[in-house]
Residue, then its C-alpha position, 0 to 999 in steps of 0.5 A: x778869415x784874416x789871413x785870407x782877407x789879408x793877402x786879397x786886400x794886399x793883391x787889390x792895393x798892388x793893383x790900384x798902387x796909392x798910399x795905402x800899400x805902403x803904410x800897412x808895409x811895415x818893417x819888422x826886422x832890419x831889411x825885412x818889409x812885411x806887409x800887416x792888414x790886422x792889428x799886430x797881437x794874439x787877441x783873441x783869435x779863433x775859427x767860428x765854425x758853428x751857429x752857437x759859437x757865432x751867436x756867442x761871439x756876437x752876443x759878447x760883442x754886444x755885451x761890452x759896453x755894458x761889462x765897461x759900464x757905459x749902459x746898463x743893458x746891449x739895446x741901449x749902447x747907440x752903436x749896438x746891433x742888439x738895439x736893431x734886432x729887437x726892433x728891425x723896423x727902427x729906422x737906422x741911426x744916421x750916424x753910423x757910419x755907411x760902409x762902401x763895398x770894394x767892388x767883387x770881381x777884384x776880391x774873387 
């Protein structure tokens, strides 16, 4: 999924030229530009190719703030979407951030 959504995100910023391009271009060896979307590191990186590993990666997700401590059960994390998939009809928090879509027929 990165490396694809990379190289899109990087053709779109060319196109629409501004500051971004340039600061996600970074210089990785002398002489050589190379232009990073993704947070440099192995991470944990890996292809989720089935529903039980979907699920199990949301789910790890959701657990993190109870592994820090910071709640003692996912539902009560505010940022958790364990709090909306046990209730579908709580209205959203107002604070959390809205996403804007870049706009399709740049991404196809």
């Amino acid at each position: 999924m990165k490396q694809p959504y990379s190289a899109k995100i990087k053709q779109w910023l060319q196109q629409q030229g501004g500051p971004l391009l340039r600061r996600f271009t970074i210089l990785e060896h002398p002489g050589k530009r190379y232009f990073r979307y993704w947070q440099e590191g192995g991470g944990c990186d890996r292809n989720l190719t089935e529903g039980k590993a979907w699920d199990a990666a949301i789910e790890s997700i959701c657990m993190n703030p109870v592994r820090r401590g910071l709640v003692t059960r996912r539902e009560l994390w505010r940022w958790s979407r364990a709090r909306f998939s046990l209730d579908r009809t709580r209205p959203l928090d107002e604070a959390f951030p809205r996403l804007q879509l870049l706009p399709t027929s740049k991404w196809e």
